[in-house]
N, C-alpha and C positions, 0 to 999 in steps of 0.2 A: 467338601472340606468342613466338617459339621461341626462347631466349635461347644462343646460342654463343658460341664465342672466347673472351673475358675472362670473359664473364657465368656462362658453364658449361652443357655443352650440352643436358643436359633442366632446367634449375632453373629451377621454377616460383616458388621464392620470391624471386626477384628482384623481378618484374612487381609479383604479387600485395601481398608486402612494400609496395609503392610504394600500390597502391591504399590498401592499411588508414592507411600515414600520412597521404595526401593527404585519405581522406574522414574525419579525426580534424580537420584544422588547421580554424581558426577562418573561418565563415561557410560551410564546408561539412559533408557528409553525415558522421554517424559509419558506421561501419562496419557495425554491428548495423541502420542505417536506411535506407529506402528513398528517400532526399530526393535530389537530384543536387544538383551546384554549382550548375549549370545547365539551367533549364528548357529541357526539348526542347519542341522546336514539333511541331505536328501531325505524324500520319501523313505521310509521303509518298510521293506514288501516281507511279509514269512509264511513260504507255500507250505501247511501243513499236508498239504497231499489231499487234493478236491475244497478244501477248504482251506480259503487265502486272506488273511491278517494283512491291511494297510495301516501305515501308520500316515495322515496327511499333517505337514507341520504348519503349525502357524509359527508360533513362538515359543523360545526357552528365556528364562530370566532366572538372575539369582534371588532367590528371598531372603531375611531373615529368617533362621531354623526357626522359629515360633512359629512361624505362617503354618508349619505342618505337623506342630507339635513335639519340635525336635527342638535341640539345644547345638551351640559350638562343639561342647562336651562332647554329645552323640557322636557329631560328624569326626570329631577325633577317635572316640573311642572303635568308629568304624574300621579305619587303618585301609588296606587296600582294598576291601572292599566295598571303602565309601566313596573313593577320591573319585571315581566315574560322575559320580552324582553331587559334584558340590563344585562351588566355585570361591576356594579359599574358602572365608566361614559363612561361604553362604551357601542354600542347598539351592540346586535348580532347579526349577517347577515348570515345567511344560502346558503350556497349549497346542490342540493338535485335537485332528476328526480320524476316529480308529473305524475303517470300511471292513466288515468282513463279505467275503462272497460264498455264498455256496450253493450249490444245487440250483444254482440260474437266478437264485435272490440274493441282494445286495441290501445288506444291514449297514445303520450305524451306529456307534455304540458311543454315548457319554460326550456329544461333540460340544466342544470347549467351553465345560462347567465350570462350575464355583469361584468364577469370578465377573461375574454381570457387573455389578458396580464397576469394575474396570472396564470389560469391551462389548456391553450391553444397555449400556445408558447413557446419558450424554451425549454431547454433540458429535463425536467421533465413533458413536453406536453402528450409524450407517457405513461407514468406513470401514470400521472390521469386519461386518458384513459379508459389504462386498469382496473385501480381499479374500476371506476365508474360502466365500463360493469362489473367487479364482482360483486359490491353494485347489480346490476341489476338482475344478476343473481342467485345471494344467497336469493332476494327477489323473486324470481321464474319468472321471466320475463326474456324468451331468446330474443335475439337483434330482429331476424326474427319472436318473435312474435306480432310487433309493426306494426300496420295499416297504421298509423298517428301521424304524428311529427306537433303540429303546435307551431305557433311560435304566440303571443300574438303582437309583432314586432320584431323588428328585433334591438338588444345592446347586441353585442357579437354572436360570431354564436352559442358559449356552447358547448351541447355535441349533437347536432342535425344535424354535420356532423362528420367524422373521418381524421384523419390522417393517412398516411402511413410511413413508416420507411422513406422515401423520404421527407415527411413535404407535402407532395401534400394531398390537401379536398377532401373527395369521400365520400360516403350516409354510417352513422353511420350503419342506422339501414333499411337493406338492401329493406325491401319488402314494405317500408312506404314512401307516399308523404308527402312533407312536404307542409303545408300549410298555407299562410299566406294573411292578405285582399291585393286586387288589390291596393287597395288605399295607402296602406304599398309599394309595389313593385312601381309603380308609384311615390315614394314620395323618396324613393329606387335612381329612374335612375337618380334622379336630386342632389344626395348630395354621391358624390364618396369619403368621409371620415367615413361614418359611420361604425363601429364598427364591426367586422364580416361580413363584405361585402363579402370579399372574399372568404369565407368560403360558401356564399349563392348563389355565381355566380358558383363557381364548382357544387353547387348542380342544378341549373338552366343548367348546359351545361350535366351535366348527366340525365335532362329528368326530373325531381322527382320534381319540384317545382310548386303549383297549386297556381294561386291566385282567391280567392274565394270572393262570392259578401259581402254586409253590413250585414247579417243576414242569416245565412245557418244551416242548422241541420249535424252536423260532425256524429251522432252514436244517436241510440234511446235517450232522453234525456238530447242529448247535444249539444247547439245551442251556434254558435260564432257570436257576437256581436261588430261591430265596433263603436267605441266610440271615436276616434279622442282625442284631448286633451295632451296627455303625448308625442306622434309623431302623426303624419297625419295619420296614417293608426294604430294607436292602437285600440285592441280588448279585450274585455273580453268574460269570456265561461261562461256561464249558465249551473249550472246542475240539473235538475230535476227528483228527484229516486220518487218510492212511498211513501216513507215516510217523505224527506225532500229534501231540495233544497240548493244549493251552489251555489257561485260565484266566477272565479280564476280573477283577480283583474290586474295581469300584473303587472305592473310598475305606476298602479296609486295610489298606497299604498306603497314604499318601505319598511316599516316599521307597525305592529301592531300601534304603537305609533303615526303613520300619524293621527289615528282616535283622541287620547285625546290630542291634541296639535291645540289650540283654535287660530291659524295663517295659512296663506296662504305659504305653500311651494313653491320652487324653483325649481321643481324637472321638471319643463315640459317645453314643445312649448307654451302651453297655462295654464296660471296657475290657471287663475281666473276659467275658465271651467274646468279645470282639479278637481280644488278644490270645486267647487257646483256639479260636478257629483258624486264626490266621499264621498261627504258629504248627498246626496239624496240615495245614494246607503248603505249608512252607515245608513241612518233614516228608509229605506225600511227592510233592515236587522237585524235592532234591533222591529220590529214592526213583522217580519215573523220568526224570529229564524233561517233566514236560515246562513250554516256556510260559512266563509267570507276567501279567502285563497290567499297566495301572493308567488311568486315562489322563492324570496331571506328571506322569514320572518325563523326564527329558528324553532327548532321542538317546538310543532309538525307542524308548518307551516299554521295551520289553531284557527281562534279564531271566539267566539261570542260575541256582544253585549250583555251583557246581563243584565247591568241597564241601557241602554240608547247608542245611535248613539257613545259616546264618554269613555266606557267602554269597552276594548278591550280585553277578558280574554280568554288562550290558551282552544282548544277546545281538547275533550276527545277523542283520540280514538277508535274507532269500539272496 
C-alpha cells in the first residue's frame, strides 16, 4: 500500500494510522484484538485446472477510502459494482495468506502485507502470528509445506518472515525461499525507510532470500512478471491451470473498486503507468475471463469483469 505524492513516498503511518482508528470506532475490532468488523467467510479455494488458488482468511475490516486511495465519492460513483467491496462509506481491506499449488509445489504469495504496524509490532505481534499459522493450518497447509514465499514487492514484511519471543525476524516458513525481482532488492539498498525492511534483511542474512530475473516460471503454470510502476521492482504472477487463467495484481489494484473508478489514483511511484497497465490488464481480463486477484481485496479476494474492464464482481469459489 505504497503511499506517494501528497501522502509521502515511503510513510507507512498514513495507512497504518487509518487501521488503529478504524479498529478503535465503535462496533469494531480494537487494535490490541483479533475480532474483524467483519466476518470473513470461509477459505476460498479456485481450481484453475492443475493449478489451485487458496485464499486463507485472517481478517476483513472496514477503512477509511483514503487508506487505499479512494474517496466516499469513488465508492458511490462505483454503484453495483462497488457495493460487494465496501461497507457503507467504508471500503473493506482484507487480511489473508493466498497458497497457490502446483506441479507438487506450494507457493505463497503476499501473506498479510502492508500493515506491520498493525499485526506485526507490538505486544499482540505474537498473537497474530500464531492465529495466522492456525488460519494456516486448519486450511490444511503446515508451515514446512511451503516451497515459496514470494513477495510481489516488498510494503511490510507480513507474515513472510516470524518472530521470536525475543522480537528477532527468522524465516516464517522454514523450507521456503523467499523470492522477490532483482529490480525490487536493488531499488531495496537505495531507500532504507521502506516498510519491512528489516524484516527482509534478517531473512537475506539467514540465506533464504533469491532475487529472481523480469519474467521466471516459479511452478508449472506460474510465471512472475515484473511490471515496475506501483515500486521499481513490482511484479505480478500469472497463472495458468487448464482450464482457466489468473492474475495476483500486487499492489496495482488495492481495491476491486480501482477497476470502476474513471480517475487516475495516487497509489504509486508511477501513476500514469501504474494506471494504463492496470487498465490494459483490466481490458485483457474482461475479454479472456480470466480471474483478477489482489492480496488486500475482501473475500473472497478474487473478482471478474464481467460486463466490461470497469465491472468488478466478486468471483465464485471452486
Amino acid at each position: 500500500m505504497r503511499r506517494v505524492g501528497p501522502h509521502g513516498r515511503h510513510a507507512a503511518t498514513d495507512a497504518t494510522a487509518t487501521w488503529h482508528r478504524r479498529a478503535g470506532k465503535p462496533g469494531c475490532a480494537r487494535a490490541d484484538r483479533v475480532r474483524p468488523c467483519r466476518v470473513v467467510g470461509d477459505v476460498a479455494t479456485f481450481d484453475l485446472g492443475g493449478v489451485v488458488l487458496t485464499r486463507v482468511p485472517y481478517f476483513d475490516i472496514g477503512l477509511d477510502p483514503a487508506a487505499v486511495g479512494l474517496t466516499v465519492e469513488d465508492l458511490q460513483a462505483a454503484g453495483p459494482s462497488g457495493v460487494p467491496w465496501t461497507d457503507g462509506e467504508q471500503v473493506l481491506v482484507g487480511q489473508a495468506v493466498w497458497v497457490v499449488a502446483s506441479g507438487g509445489r506450494t507457493l505463497v504469495v503476499d501473506p498479510c502485507g502492508a500493515a506491520d504496524t498493525f499485526i506485526r509490532s507490538g505486544p499482540a505481534a505474537l498473537e497474530h502470528q500464531r492465529n495466522v499459522v492456525v488460519a494456516l493450518e486448519d486450511a490444511g497447509f503446515a508451515l514446512d509445506d511451503v516451497d515459496v514465499v514470494v513477495l510481489t514487492h516488498l510494503d511490510g514484511i507480513g507474515m513472510a518472515a516470524g518472530l521470536d519471543d525475543a522480537a528477532h525476524w527468522h524465516p516464517l516458513f522454514p523450507r521456503a525461499r523467499v523470492v522477490l525481482t532483482r529490480r525490487e532488492l536493488d531499488h531495496l539498498a537505495t531507500e532504507p525507510e521502506v516498510m519491512g525492511l528489516g524484516g527482509l534483511q534478517a531473512l537475506e542474512d539467514a540465506g533464504v532470500v533469491d532475487g529472481v530475473d523480469d519474467l521466471v516460471e516459479l511452478a508449472p503454470g506460474v510465471t512472475l512478471e515484473h511490471t515496475g510502476c506501483h515500486s521499481p521492482g513490482h511484479a505480478v504472477i500469472h497463472l495458468r491451470g487448464e482450464r482457466e487463467a489468473a492474475t495476483m495484481l500486487g499492489h496495482l489494484a488495492l481495491s476491486p473498486i480501482d477497476f470502476a473508478v474513471d480517475r487516475m489514483l495516487p497509489n504509486h511511484e508511477e501513476p500514469e503507468a501504474a494506471d494504463a497497465l492496470l487498465r490494459r490488464l483490466a481490458s485483457e481480463a474482461a475479454d479472456d475471463g480470466r480471474l483478477l486477484v489482489g492480496p488486500l481485496w475482501p473475500w473472497p479476494g478474487a473478482c471478474r469483469l464481467v460486463d466490461g474492464p470497469r465491472d468488478p464482481r466478486p468471483a465464485t469459489p471452486s
